[in-house]
C-alpha positions as CSV (number, residue, x, y, z in Angstrom):
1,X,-83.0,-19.6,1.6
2,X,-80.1,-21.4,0.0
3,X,-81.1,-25.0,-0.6
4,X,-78.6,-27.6,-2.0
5,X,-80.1,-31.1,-3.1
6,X,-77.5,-34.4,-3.0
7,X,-78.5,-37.1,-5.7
8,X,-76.9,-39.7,-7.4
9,X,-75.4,-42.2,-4.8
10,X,-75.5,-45.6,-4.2
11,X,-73.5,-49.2,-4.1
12,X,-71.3,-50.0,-7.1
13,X,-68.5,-52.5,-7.7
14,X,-64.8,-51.8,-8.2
15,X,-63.7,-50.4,-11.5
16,X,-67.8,-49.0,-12.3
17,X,-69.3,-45.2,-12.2
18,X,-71.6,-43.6,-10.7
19,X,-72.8,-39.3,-11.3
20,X,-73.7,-37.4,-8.6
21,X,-75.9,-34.0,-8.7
22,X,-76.4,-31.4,-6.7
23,X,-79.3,-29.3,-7.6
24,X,-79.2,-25.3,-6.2
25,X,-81.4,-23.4,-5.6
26,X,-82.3,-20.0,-3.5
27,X,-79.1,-18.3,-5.1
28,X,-78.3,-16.9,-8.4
29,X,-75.6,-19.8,-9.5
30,X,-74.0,-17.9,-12.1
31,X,-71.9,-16.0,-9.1
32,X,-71.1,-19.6,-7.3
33,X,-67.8,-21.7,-7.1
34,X,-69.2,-25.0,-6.5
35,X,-67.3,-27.7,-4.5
36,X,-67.4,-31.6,-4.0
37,X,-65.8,-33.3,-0.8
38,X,-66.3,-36.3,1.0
39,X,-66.4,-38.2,4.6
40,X,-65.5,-41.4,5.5
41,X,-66.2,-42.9,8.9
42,X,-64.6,-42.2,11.3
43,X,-62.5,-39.7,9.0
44,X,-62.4,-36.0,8.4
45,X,-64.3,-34.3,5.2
46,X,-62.1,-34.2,2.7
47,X,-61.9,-32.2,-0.8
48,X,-62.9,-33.9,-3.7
49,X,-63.2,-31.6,-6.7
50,X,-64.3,-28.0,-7.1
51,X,-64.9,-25.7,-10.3
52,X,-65.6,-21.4,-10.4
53,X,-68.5,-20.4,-11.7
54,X,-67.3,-19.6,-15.4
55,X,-66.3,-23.6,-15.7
56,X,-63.0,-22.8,-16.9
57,X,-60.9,-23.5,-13.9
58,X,-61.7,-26.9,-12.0
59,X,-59.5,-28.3,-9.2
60,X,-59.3,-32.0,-7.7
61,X,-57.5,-34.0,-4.9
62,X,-54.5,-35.8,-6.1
63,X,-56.6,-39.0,-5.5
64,X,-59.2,-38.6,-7.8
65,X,-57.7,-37.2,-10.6
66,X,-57.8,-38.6,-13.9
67,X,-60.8,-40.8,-12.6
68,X,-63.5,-37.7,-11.2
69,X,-64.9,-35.0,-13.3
70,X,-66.6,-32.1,-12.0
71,X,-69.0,-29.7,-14.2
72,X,-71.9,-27.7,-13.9
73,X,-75.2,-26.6,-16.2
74,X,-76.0,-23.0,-15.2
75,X,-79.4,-23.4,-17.1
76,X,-80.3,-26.4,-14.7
77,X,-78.4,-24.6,-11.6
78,X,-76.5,-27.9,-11.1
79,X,-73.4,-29.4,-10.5
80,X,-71.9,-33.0,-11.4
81,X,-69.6,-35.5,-10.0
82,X,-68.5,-37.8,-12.6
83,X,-66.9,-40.8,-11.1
84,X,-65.2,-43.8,-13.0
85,X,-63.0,-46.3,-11.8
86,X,-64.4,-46.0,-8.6
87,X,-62.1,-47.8,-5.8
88,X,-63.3,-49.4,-2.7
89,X,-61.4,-46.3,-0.8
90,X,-64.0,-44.4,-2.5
91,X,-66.7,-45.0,-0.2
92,X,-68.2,-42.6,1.7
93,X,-70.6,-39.9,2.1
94,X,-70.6,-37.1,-0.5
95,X,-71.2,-33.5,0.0
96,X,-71.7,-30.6,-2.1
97,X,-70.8,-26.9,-1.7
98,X,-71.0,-23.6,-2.6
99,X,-69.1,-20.7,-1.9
100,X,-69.7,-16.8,-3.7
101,X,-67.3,-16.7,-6.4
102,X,-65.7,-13.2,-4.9
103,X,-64.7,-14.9,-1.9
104,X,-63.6,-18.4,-2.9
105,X,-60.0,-17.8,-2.5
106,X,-59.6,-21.9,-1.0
107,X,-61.0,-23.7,-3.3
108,X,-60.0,-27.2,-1.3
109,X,-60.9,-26.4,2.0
110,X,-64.2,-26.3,3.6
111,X,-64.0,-23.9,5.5
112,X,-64.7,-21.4,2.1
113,X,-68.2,-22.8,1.6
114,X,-71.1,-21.8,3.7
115,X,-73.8,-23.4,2.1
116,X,-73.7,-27.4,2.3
117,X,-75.9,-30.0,0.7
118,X,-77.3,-32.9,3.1
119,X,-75.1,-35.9,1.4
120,X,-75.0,-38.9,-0.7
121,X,-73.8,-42.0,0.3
122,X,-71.6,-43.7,-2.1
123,X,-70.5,-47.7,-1.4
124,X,-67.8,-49.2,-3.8
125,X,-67.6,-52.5,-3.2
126,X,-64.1,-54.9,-4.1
């Protein structure tokens, strides 16, 4: 079965970086959009960042960009959050998803991804 495995999280100040992973498995990746978003307490799950499964088109939410970078390594069936200047509105848990290429027509909403990795919680402190 699809499995998706959340890595990378963890407390950081204001201003540092951290790089989140989600390693896939259970599906051929080559044919997967991949997708970040994110939940704060007592908030709803947000889009972060997403990218199609050739790498050459990536999307983000108007409050990461310039600051979050998404990729992928299709030889290590894994996808990255890079995140700098991290900002104590930042904080929260982080998911990532996937969604067959075909039918990935929302790239920011998560109601396009069936398959869901289990979180990683990310603390930026001020």
């Amino acid at each position: 079965q699809v499995q998706l495995v959340d890595s990378g999280g963890g407390l950081v100040q204001a201003g540092g970086s951290l790089r989140l992973s989600c390693a896939a498995s259970g599906l051929t990746f080559t044919l997967y959009a991949m997708g970040w978003f994110r939940q704060a307490p007592g908030k709803e799950r947000e889009f972060v960042a997403a990218i199609n499964r050739s790498s050459n088109n990536t999307y983000y939410a108007n409050s990461v960009k310039g600051r979050f970078t998404i990729s992928r390594d299709d030889a290590k069936n894994t996808v990255y959050l890079q995140m700098d200047s991290l900002k104590p509105e930042d904080t929260a848990v982080y998911y990532c998803a996937a969604a067959y290429d075909r039918t990935w027509f929302s790239p920011n909403r998560h109601e396009t991804y069936p398959y869901w990795g289990q979180g990683t919680q990310v603390t930026v402190s001020s």
